[in-house]
Structure formats: C-alpha cells, structure tokens
C-alpha positions in Angstrom: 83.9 129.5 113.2 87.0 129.4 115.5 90.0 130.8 114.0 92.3 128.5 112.7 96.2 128.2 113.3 97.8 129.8 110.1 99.5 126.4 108.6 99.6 127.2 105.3 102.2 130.5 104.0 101.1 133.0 102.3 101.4 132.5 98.3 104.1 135.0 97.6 106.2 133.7 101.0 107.7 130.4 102.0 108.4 126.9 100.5 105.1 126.5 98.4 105.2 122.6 99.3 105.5 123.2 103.3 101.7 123.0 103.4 101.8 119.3 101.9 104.8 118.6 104.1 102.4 119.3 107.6 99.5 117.5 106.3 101.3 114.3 105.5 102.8 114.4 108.5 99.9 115.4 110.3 98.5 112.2 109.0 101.3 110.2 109.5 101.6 111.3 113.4 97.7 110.2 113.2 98.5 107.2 112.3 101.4 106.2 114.2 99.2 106.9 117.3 96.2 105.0 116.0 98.6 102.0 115.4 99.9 101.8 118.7 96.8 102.2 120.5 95.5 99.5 118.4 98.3 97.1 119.3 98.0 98.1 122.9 94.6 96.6 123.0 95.6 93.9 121.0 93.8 94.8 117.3 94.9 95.2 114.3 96.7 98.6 113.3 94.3 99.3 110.3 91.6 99.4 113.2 93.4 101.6 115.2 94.2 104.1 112.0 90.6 104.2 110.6 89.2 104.8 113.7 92.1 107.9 114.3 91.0 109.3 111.2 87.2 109.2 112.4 88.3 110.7 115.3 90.7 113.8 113.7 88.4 114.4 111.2 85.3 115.2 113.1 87.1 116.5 115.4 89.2 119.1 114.2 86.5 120.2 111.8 84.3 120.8 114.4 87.1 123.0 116.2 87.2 125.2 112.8 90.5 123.5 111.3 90.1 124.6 108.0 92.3 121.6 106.3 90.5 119.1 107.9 87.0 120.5 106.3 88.5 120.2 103.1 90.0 116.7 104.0 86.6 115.3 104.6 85.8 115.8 101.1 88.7 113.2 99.7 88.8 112.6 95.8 86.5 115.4 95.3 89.2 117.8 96.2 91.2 116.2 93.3 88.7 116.2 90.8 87.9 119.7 91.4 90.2 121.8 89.7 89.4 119.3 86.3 86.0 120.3 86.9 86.9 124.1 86.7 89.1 123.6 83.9 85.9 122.4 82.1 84.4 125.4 82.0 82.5 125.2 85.0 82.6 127.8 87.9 84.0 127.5 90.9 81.1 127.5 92.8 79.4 125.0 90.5 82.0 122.9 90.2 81.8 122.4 94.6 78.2 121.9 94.1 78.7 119.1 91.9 81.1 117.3 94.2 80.1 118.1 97.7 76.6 119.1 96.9 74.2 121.2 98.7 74.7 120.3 102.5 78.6 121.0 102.1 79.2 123.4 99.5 79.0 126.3 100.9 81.2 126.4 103.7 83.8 124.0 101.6 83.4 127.1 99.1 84.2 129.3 101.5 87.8 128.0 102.9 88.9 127.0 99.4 87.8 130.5 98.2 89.8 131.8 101.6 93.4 132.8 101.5 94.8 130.1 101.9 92.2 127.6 99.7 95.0 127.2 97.3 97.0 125.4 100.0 94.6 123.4 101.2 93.8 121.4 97.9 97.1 121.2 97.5 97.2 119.0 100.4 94.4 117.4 100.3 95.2 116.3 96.1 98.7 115.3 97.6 97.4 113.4 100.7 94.8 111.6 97.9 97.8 110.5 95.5 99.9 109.0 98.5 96.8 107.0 99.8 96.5 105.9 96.3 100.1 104.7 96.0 99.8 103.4 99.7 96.7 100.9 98.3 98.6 100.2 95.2 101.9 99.3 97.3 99.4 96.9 99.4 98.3 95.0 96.9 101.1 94.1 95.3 102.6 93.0 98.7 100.0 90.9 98.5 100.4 89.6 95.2 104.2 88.9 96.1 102.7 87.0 98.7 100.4 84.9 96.5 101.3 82.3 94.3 99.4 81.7 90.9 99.1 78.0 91.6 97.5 78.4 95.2 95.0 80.8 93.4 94.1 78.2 90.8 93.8 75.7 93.5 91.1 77.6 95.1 89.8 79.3 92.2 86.4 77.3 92.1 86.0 78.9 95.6 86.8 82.3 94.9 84.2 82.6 91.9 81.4 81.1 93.9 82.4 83.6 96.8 82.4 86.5 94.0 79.4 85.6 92.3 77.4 85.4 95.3 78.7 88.2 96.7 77.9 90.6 94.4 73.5 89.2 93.9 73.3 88.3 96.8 73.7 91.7 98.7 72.4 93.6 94.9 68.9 91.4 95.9 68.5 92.0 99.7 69.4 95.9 98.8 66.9 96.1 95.9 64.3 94.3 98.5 64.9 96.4 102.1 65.4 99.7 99.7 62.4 99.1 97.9 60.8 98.7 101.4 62.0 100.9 103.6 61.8 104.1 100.4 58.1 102.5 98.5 58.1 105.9 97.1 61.4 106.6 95.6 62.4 105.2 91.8 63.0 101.5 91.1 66.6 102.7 89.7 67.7 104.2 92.9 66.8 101.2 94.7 68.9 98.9 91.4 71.7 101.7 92.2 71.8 100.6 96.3 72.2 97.4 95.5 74.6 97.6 93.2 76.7 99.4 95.3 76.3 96.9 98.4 77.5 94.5 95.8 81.2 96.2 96.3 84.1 94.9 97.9 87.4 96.7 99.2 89.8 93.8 99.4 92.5 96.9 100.6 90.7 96.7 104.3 90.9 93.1 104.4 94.6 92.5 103.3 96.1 94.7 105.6 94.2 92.8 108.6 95.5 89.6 107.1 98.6 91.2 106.9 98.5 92.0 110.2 97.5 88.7 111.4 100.3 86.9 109.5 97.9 85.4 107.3 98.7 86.4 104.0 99.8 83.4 102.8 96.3 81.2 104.3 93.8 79.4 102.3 91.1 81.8 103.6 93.5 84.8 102.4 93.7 82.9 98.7 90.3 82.5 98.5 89.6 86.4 99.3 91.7 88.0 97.2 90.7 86.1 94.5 87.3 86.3 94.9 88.0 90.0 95.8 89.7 90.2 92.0 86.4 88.3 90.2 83.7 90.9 92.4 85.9 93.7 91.1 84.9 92.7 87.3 81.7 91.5 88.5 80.9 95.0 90.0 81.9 96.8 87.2 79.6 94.5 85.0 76.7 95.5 87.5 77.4 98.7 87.6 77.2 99.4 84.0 73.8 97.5 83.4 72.4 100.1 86.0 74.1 102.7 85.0 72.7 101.8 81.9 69.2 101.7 83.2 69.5 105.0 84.6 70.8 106.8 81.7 69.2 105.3 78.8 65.9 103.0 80.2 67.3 100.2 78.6 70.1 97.6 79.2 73.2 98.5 76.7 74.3 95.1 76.2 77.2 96.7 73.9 79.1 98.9 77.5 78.7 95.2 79.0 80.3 92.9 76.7 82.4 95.8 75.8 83.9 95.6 80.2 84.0 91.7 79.9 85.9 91.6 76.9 88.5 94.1 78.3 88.8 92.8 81.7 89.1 89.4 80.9 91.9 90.0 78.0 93.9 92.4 80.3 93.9 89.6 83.0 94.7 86.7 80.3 97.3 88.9 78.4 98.5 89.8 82.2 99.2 86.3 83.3 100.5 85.2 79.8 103.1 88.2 78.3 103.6 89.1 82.3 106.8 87.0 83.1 108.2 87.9 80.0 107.9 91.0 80.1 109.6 90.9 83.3 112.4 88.7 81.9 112.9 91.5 79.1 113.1 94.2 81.6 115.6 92.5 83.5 118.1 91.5 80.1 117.8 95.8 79.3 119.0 96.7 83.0 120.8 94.0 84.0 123.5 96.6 83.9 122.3 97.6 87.1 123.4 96.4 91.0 120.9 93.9 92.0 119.2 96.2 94.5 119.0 98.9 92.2 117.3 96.6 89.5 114.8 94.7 92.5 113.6 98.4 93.0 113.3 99.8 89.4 111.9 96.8 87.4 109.0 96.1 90.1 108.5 99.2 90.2 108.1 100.3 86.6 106.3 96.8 86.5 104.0 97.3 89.0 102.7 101.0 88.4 102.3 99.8 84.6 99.9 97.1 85.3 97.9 99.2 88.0 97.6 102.3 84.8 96.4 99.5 82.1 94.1 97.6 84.6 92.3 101.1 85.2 92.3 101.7 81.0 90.2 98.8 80.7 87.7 99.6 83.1 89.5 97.9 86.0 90.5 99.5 89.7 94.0 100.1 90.0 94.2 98.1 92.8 93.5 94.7 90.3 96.9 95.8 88.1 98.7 96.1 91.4 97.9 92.9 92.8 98.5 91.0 89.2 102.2 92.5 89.5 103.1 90.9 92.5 101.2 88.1 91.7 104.0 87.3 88.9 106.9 89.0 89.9 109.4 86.5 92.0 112.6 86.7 93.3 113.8 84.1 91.3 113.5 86.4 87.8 116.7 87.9 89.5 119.0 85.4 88.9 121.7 87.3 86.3 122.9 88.5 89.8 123.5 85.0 91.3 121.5 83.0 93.4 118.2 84.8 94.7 118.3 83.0 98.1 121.8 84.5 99.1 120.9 88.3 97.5 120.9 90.9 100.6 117.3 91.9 100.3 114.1 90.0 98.9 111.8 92.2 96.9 108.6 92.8 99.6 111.7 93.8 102.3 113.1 96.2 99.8 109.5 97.1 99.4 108.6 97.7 102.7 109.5 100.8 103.9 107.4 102.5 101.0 104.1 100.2 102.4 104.9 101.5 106.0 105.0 104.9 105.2 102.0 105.3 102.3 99.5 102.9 103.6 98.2 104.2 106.9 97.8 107.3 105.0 95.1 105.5 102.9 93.4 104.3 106.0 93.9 107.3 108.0 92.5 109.8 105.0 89.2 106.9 104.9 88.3 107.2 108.5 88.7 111.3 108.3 86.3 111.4 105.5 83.1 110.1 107.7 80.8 113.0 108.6 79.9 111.9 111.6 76.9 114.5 111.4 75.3 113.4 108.8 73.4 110.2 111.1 71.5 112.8 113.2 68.6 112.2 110.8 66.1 109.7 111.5 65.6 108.7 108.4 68.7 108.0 107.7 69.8 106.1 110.6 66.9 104.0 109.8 67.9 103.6 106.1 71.8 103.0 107.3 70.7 99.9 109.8 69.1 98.3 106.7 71.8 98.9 104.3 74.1 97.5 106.7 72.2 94.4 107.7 72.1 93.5 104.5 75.5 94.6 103.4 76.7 91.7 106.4 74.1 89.3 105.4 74.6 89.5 101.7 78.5 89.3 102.0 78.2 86.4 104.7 76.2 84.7 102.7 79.0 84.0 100.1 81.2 82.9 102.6 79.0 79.3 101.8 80.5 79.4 98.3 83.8 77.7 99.9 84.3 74.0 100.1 85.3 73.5 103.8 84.6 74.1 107.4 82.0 76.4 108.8 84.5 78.7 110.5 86.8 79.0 106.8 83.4 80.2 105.7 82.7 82.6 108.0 86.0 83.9 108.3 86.3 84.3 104.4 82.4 86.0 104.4 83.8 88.8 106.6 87.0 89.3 104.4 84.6 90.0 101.7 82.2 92.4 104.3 84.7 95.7 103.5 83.2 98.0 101.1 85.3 101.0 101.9 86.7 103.1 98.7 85.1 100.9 96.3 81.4 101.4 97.9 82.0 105.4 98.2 83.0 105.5 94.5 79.8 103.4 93.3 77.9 105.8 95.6 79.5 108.5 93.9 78.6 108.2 90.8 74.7 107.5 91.5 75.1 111.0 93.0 76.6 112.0 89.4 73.8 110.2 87.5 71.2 112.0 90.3 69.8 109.2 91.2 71.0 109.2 94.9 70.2 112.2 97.0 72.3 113.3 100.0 70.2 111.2 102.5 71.0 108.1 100.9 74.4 108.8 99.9 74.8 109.7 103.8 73.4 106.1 104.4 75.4 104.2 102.2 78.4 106.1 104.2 76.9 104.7 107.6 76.6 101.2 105.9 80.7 101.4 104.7 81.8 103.2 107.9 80.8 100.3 109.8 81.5 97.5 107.5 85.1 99.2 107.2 85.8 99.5 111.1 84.1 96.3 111.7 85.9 93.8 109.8 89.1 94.1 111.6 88.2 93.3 114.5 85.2 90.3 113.8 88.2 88.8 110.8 90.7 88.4 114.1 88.1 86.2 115.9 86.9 84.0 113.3 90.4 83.1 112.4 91.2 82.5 116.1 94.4 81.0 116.7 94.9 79.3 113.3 98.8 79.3 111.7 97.6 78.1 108.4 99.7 80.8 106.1 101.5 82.3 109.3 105.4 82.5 109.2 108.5 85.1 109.5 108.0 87.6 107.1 111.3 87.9 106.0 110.6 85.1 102.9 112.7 85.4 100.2 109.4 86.3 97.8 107.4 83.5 97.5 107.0 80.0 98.8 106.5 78.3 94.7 109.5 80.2 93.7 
C-alpha cells in the first residue's frame, strides 16, 4: 500500500480534534467542487456532490489514503466502538460490520497508529451528514403546508402503497429467478428493501429546481412519509419470517400503533407545544428565539419519531411541517421581522447537507461490480427498483408527465435502502454478493434521479418562486 500523508497527530501531540477538522473540510472542499461542476453543466448540485464522493472515495482508497478506506465504511465506523463495548473483540466486532471481503485491511488501519483518529472522523463526518438530512427535511417541512398535504393526501397514499408491493413483488419474482437456489426469505428480504424510499435525494433536487412548494413535490413527500411507515411495517413481517418462521403479528401492530400515534399526537399537541415554548422564552430577541425554539423543536421530534420506530428524518420533516413564522408574533408583526425562519436556517443546510451527499457517494465500492454475478443480479434489482417505483407514479390523479415525474421522486433509495440491506446482512440472510448488488441497484437509483426528475418536470413554475418567503405561503 502507498504510504499515506500523516494527517492525523500523534495521540500524545497536537489538538486531538484537528483530525475531524481536515476531514470535514476535506469533504466540504469535495463538495463545493462537485456543486460547481454540476451547475456548470447545468444539474443539480446534489448530482454533482454524489458523484464527487464516488469519485474521492474510490479514488483516494485506491491511492492508499487511509481515511478514505475507513470512510467507505460509513455508519459502521459509528457503531463500532458500541460493538466493542459489548464485549466483543476488536477484530470481531469489524467482521460483523464490514464482513469478510473488507475486514481485514479496515482492521488493519484502525488497528494502525493513527486508527483512533480516523474513527474519530469518520463517527464525526456520520453525525454532521445526519444533522445535514435532518436540517433538509425540516426545510422542507417549512416549505410545506398541512393543508396542501391533505389536499393531495389521497395521492400520496396510493403512491406509498404501491410503492412499497409493487417493487417488494417484482424483487421477490426476478430474485427468485435469477438465485432458484437461494432461500425464499432472502429473496422476501430483496424485496423488501427495493420497497425503500430516500425522500433526502429527491428534496434537495426539488430544492434545487425551485420546486419545493409544487404539487408533484406535496405529493412526494407525503407519500415519501406513508412508505417510511409502510417500510417499517414490511420490514418487520420479514424480519419476522426470518427470525422466527412465522409472522409476529404483535412487532406489527405494535409499529402501526406507534407510528400512527406519534404522527396524530405530532400534528395535534405540535402547535402548542410551540406556542408554550415561545410564552417561556419570549424573553429572548426575536432572532435568538427563531433559532432556539425550532431548533429545540425540531431535533425533539426527529429523537421521538426514531423512539417509535420511525427514521429521523419523519420527526424532522413534521417540525417544519408546523412550525410558521406567524407563532412569532410576541415580537410584532412576522412579515416586517429581519429574518424568516428557513433564511436564518440556511447557512446550517449549506454547510451540513453536501456532507450527507458527499459521505453517500464515497461509500460505493466501486470494486465490488467486477463480479459477473453480481452485475447480473444488480441490472435486475435495478430494473425493478425503476419499474416498481414508476409504477406508483399512476397512483396520482392527473397528467401523465405529473405521474412520471412524481414516480422518479420516489425512485431514490439511498440511506434508507443501505440500512434495510444492513440488517439482512445482520439477520445473515444476505451474503456479500447481494448486499454488493443492492449497492449497485441504490448507487444508480441515487445518481440517476437528479438528473431524469429535472427533465420530467421540464420547464414547469408550478411551486417555483424567490426563496426568500417569509415561511410559508398558508401562514
């Protein structure tokens, strides 16, 4: 391996955080570039930064850069030291999460002197993409009015139930065909995960667009919001299947009953809640308390939503969802304050959101699609990964080009499709070969959305405008 430029000081020398200061900016640099280049050809900047971290990540591991071999691994680097805590060794604790393929070498830098500093920037770079997500969202939400979601809420739970059986049957079908000899659960477990939907990949492109406020935008969050629950519900049945032989009815009611009270106890106690918040600091100056209560707000929702079974992301968007700008009026009229909430916002979304995409792109192993087998497996996965997710596109009332743009909104899997992956590798009952597939399949459902959501919404305005809106346009 070719020796590596010493980034990371010694333990007993230096500013212990310096390490986690050069990868974030390492990845921030990444993206900036990414962004640009991107704009320059006239895409949208999420395209630009997943495809820079593809790029860096293979790249720089391939030229011996230990950080970026310990990168590629994302939330396994954060759940590693957990694992070791719980008794497990080292060594069996990198088997677990990398497995076979990786584990040595990945043992070997993190085992190297400077190990300790490269999980340390690797957990750190994984918390800021987390935040970045979480910030997205609840732009989003602040974007989103509840009526407008109601209006197209027939829409959005046709998209989200078709979307997650229609791709769970064509995956049970091509797996089952293409693998006659492996286990009826693995092929249950494929499609489950096809089933997935990473709504983060899609808003920023609609961001980017200036189409967060559109009907097709509406339609896909909201649907995006219903195939999360959905997902979970699937996901449980299997993983059900897999552990027990049997369906466990119990873990399923148990998810709807917890997911449909945190989003009903959400929409009713949220505004007051806010309200309260706002009597307590209203103390504050106005910018100080637009910053705090959302905040406090926001990163509340997103830790509940994920106690009940729900991703983060679900809690984030529900916040913005119901906090306005008009909750601040103890400071005088809202429309003449300096700053709206998403401006004050803003600065935090620019900074911790291409980190999110960038860290996404840099863990694809571009290696792992030399096998034959695989690439096979990966072209059927991800024809019916498009196919199942396009097909829920006819769940919308409307024109043929609405549907097809809000089918590829929901083509993403991203995250949400590695983590169901995941934990079929947890359950063993996906090997390395297929877990290496369903990469292929959300590699290029990921970079391919951007790109194919820009044409199919063409030159519409519907939801474009200056982004500088006081909040909301149902204030």
């Amino acid at each position: 391996m070719v020796a590596e430029p010493n980034i990371a000081t010694g333990l007993s020398h230096g500013d212990p955080v310096a390490p986690v200061i050069f990868g974030v900016t390492l990845i921030l640099i990444a993206a900036l570039i990414g962004r640009y280049t991107a704009r320059q050809l006239k895409q949208p900047s999420v395209l630009g930064e997943l495809v820079m971290g593809v790029v860096l990540g293979n790249l720089l591991h391939f030229a011996g850069f230990e950080l970026m071999s310990v990168l590629r691994e994302g939330v396994g680097c954060t759940e590693l030291s957990g694992l070791v805590m719980s008794g497990l060794s080292l060594e069996q604790a990198v088997q677990q999460l990398v497995g076979p393929e990786y584990a040595a070498g990945f043992l070997q830098v993190v085992s190297g002197p400077h190990g300790r500093e490269y999980l340390s920037v690797a957990q750190a770079v994984d918390v800021f993409s987390r935040y970045g997500v979480i910030f997205l969202l609840f732009h989003i939400g602040l974007d989103t009015c509840v009526a407008q979601l109601q209006r197209v809420g027939g829409d959005s739970l046709r998209v989200a139930l078709i979307g997650v059986l229609a791709p769970f049957a064509l995956g049970f079908l091509v797996t089952w065909w293409l693998t006659p000899d492996a286990p009826h659960t693995q092929h249950m477990f494929l499609g489950a995960t096809l089933g997935a939907t990473s709504i983060g990949i899609t808003a920023r492109v609609l961001q980017d667009l200036g189409q967060s406020r559109s009907g097709v935008a509406q339609v896909v969050v909201g649907a995006a919001v219903m195939d999360d629950v959905l997902g979970l519900v699937m996901l449980a049945i299997v993983s059900g299947i897999v552990v027990t032989g049997s369906i466990e009815l119990d873990e399923i009611l148990r998810i709807i009953l917890l997911a449909s009270l945190f989003i009903a106890s959400v929409l009713l106690l949220g505004p007051h809640i806010i309200r309260a918040l706002i009597r307590l600091l209203r103390h504050m100056e106005v910018v100080e308390a637009k910053l705090f209560i959302p905040f406090v707000f926001v990163m509340t929702l997103a830790w509940l939503a994920n106690l009940v079974g729900l991703a983060t992301i679900v809690g984030a968007f529900a916040a913005g969802l119901l906090m306005l700008d008009s909750h601040f009026q103890a400071w005088g009229d809202y429309r003449k304050h300096k700053y709206s909430i998403k401006e004050l916002f803003a600065p935090l979304e620019a900074i911790l959101v291409p980190i999110f995409f960038v860290l996404m792109g840099i863990q694809v192993k571009l290696e792992s699609f030399l096998d034959p087998q695989v690439l096979l497996l990966s072209a059927g996965l991800t024809l019916v990964a498009v196919l199942g997710k396009l097909v829920a596109g006819l769940g919308v009332m409307g024109a043929d080009r609405r549907r097809l743009a809000v089918g590829i909104g929901m083509m993403p899997r991203g995250e949400v499709g590695l983590v169901f992956a995941s934990i079929g590798i947890s359950l063993n009952v996906i090997d390395k070969a297929m877990f290496s597939a369903v990469l292929m399949m959300v590699m290029v459902t990921t970079l391919a959305t951007p790109p194919l959501l820009k044409w199919a919404l063409g030159d519409s305005t519907e939801g474009k405008g200056p982004d500088r809106s006081v909040g909301k346009q149902c204030q």
